[in-house]
C-alpha positions in Angstrom: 65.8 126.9 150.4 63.5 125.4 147.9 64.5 122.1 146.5 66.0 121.6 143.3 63.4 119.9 140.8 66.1 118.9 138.7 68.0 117.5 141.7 64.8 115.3 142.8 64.1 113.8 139.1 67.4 112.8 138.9 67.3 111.0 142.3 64.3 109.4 141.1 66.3 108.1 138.4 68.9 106.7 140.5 66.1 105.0 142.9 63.8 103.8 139.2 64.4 99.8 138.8 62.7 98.9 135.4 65.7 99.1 133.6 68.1 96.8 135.8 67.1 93.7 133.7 68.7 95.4 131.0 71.4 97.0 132.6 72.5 93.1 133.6 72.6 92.5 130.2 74.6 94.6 129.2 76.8 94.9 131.8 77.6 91.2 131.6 78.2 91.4 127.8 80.6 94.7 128.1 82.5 92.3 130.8 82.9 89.8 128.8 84.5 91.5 125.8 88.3 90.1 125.3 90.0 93.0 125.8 92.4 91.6 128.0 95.3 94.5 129.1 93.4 96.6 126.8 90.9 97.2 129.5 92.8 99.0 131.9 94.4 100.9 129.1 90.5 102.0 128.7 90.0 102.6 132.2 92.4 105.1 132.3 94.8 103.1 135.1 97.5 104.3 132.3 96.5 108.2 133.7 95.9 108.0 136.9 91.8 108.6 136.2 89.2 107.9 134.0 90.1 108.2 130.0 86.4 108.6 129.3 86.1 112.7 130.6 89.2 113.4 127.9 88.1 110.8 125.0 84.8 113.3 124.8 86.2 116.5 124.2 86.5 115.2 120.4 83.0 114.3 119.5 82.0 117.5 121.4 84.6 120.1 120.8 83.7 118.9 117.0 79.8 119.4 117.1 80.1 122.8 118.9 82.6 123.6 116.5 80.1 122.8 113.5 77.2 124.5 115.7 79.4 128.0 115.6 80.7 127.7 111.5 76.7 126.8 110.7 76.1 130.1 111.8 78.1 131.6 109.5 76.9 132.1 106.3 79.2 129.7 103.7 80.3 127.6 106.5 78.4 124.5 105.9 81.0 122.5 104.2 83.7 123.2 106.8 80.7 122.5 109.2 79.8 118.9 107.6 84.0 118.1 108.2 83.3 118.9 112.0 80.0 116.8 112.1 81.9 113.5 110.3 85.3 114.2 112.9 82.8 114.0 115.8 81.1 111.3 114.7 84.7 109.4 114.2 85.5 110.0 117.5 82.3 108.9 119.0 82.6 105.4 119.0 86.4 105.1 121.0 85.0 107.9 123.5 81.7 105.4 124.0 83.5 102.5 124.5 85.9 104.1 127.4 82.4 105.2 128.9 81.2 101.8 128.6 84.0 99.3 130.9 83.9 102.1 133.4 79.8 101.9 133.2 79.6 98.2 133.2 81.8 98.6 137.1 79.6 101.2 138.7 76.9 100.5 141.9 73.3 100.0 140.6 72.2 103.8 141.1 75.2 104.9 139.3 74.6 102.9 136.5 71.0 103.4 136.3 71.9 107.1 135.4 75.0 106.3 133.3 72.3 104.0 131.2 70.3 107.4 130.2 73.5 109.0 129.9 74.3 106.7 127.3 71.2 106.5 125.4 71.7 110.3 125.3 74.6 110.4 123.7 73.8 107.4 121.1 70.6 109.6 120.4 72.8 112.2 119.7 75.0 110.5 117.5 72.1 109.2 115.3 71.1 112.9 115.0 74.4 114.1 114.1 74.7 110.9 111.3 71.5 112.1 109.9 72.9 115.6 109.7 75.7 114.5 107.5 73.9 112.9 105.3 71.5 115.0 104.5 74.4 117.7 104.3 76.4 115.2 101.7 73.1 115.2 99.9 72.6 119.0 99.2 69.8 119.8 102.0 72.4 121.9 104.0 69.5 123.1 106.1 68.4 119.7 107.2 71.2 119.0 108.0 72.2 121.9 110.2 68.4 121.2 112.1 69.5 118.2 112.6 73.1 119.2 113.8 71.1 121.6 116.4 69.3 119.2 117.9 71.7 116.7 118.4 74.1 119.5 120.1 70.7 119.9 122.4 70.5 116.3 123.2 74.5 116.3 123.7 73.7 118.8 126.4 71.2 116.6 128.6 74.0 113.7 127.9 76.5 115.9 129.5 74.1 117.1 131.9 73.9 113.8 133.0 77.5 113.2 132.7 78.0 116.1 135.2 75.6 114.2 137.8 77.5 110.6 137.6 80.8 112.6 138.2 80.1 115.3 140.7 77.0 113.9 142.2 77.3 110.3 142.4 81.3 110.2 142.2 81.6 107.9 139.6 85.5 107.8 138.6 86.3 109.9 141.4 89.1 108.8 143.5 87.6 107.5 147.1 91.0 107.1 149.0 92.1 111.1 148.0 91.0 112.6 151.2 93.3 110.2 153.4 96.1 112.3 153.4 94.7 114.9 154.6 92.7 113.5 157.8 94.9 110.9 159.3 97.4 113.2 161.4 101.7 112.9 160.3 102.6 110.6 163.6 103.0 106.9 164.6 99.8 105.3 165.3 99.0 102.2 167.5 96.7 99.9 166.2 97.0 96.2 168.0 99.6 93.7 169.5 101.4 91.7 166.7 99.0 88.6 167.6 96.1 90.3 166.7 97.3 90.1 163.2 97.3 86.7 161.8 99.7 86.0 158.8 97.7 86.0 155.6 94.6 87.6 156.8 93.2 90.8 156.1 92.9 92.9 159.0 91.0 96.4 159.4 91.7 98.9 161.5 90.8 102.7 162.5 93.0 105.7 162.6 91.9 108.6 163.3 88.7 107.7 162.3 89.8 106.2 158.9 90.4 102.6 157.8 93.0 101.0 157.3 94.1 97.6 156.0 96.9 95.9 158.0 98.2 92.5 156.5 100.8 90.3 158.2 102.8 88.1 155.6 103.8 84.6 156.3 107.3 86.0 156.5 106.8 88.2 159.5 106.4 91.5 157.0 103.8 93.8 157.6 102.1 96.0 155.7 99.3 98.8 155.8 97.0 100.3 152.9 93.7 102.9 153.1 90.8 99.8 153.6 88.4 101.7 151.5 89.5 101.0 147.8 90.2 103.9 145.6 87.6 103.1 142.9 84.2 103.2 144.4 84.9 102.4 147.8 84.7 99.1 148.3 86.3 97.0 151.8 89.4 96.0 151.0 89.5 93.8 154.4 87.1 91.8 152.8 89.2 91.3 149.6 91.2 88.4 149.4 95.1 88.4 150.0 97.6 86.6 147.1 100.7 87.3 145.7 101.8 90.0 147.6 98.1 91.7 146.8 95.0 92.6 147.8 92.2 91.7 145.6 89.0 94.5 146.0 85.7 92.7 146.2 83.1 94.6 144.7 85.0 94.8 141.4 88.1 92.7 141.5 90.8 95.8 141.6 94.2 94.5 142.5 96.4 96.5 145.3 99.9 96.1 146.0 100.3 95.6 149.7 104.0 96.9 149.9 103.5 100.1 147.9 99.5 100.3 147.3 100.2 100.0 143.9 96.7 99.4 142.0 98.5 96.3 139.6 95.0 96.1 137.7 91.6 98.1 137.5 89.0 99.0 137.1 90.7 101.6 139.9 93.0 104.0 138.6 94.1 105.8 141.4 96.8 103.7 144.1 96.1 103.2 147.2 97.6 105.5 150.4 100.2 103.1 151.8 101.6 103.7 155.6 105.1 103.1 156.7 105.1 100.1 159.8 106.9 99.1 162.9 106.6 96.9 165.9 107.4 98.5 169.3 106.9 96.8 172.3 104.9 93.9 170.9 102.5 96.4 168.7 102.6 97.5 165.4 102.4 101.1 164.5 101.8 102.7 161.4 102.3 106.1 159.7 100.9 107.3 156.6 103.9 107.1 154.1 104.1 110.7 152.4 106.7 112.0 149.7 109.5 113.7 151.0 109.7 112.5 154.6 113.1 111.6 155.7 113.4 109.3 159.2 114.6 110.5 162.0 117.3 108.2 162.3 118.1 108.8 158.8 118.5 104.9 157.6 116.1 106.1 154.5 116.3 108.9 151.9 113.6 111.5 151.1 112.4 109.6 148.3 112.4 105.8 149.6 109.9 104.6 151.8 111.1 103.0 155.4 111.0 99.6 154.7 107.8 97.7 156.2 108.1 95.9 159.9 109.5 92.3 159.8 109.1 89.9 162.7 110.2 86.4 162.4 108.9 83.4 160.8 105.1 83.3 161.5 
C-alpha cells in the first residue's frame, strides 16, 4: 500500500529542527509561570487525563456553531455572539494546551508548536471577523469566520496527530493490566533489593519498579511512568515517593498514587511478599479478595515487611 503523503510531511515535521531554539524558549517561560497547584489543576491530574481535549470543545463547538447560523439568511447577529463566546473561551483552552506542551519529547513538541500557531492564527481570524461584524460589513466578517474554521481544521488535524500518533496525553502504564498474567511472580532474593534504591525488574516482559524502605517495607509500581514513559528506576526515591526523571511526576510507592503532574493517570501498583528469602509480587487489581481472607475486596494486601534494614 502506498504511503500516506500526509503521514510523511508530518513525520518530517516531527524530525525538522529549526524551530527548537524557540521551542526552548518558550518552554522555559511556560515553566516558569507561578501557577503553583494551579498547574496540575491544568494538567488535568484533577480528571484522570488531559483538560486540554475538553477545554476546546468551547472555542470550536462555538465557531462551527457560527459557521452553520451564517448560512442562514438573518443569522449573522446570533452568528457574531458564537464568534465572541469562542473567542472567550480560547484563551483558558490555550493555556491548558500550553503546560501539557511545554512537558512533551522534542518531536512531540515540534508538532504541538505548529499546532499552536494554528490555532492562534485562527483566533486572529475569528477576532477580525467580529469586528468587522460589530462594524456593519457582515460579509467580511463571515469570510473571515470561514477561514478561520478552515485553519481550525489543520489545528485539529494536527491535534489529532499529537494525540493518536505521537501519544501525547495518553496514558503509557494502561496496557499493564492486561499483559502481566493474575499470579505471584518471583523477581529476586530480598538482598538484591537494597533499602532506598530503586530497583527494576521484568514481569512477563513488563517493568516493574521494586523499592525496599529502610523499614523493611516493600513495594512495587509499573517502571515505565504513566505520562510519557519515562524510567521510573531512574527517578529518585523520598518521602514515601518516586520522583519521574524526565519531567519530575511524583508516584506514590504504596498505592502508585501520581501526588503531582504533569501525569495524570496513577501508576499500576502490585501487591508484595517475601517467601523463602524472595520477594514476589502480584499486580494489585480491584475486587480481589486473598485467599486466606486477612483483606477485603476493596483493600489492598498490605505490602511485605521484613525487619530493620
Amino acid at each position: 500500500m502506498k504511503r500516506s503523503r500526509m503521514l510523511g510531511l508530518l513525520e518530517r515535521l516531527e524530525r525538522e529542527p529549526r524551530a527548537d531554539p524557540l521551542i526552548d524558549v518558550l518552554r522555559t517561560g511556560i515553566r516558569s509561570l507561578p501557577l503553583g497547584r494551579g498547574r496540575d489543576v491544568l494538567h488535568g491530574r484533577w480528571l484522570g487525563h488531559p483538560v486540554h481535549p475538553v477545554a476546546v470543545q468551547v472555542p470550536i463547538g462555538s465557531w462551527m456553531s457560527a459557521a452553520v447560523l451564517d448560512l442562514w439568511p438573518g443569522r449573522s447577529r446570533e452568528a457574531g455572539l458564537l464568534v465572541g463566546v469562542g473567542l472567550a473561551a480560547a484563551a483558558p483552552a490555550a493555556l491548558t494546551g500550553a503546560v501539557d506542551w511545554a512537558e512533551l519529547h522534542r518531536e512531540q513538541s515540534r508538532v504541538g508548536l505548529v499546532h499552536a500557531a494554528a490555532n492562534w492564527a485562527a483566533v486572529g481570524l475569528y477576532a477580525a471577523s467580529l469586528v468587522c461584524r460589530v462594524r456593519g460589513r457582515t460579509g467580511a466578517g463571515r469570510a473571515y469566520g470561514f477561514l478561520g474554521l478552515t485553519v481550525v481544521g489543520v489545528g485539529g488535524m494536527l491535534g489529532g496527530h499529537l494525540a493518536y500518533h505521537q501519544a501525547s496525553g495518553a496514558n503509557h502504564a494502561e496496557e499493564v493490566p492486561h499483559v502481566i498474567r493474575d499470579a505471584w511472580h518471583r523477581v529476586g532474593a530480598v538482598a538484591e533489593f537494597p533499602a532506598g534504591r530503586p530497583v527494576r525488574r521484568l514481569v512477563d516482559d513488563v517493568p516493574i519498579l521494586v523499592v525496599r524502605e529502610s523499614g523493611g517495607t516493600i513495594h512495587a509500581l509499573a517502571e515505565r511512568c504513566s505520562h510519557l514513559a519515562g524510567p521510573l528506576a531512574e527517578g529518585t526515591i523520598a518521602d514515601g515517593c518516586v520522583t519521574c526523571p524526565w519531567h519530575g511526576s511524583v508516584f506514590r510507592l504504596a498505592d502508585g498514587w501520581n501526588v503531582r503532574g504533569p501525569a495524570t493517570a496513577p501508576q499500576p501498583a502490585f501487591d508484595t511478599r517475601v517467601l523463602d528469602g524472595h520477594v514476589e509480587v502480584r499486580l494489585r487489581r480491584d475486587g480481589r479478595r486473598a485467599a486466606n481472607g486477612k483483606w477485603s475486596e476493596t483493600t489492598p494486601p498490605p505490602p511485605a515487611r521484613l525487619g530493620p534494614a
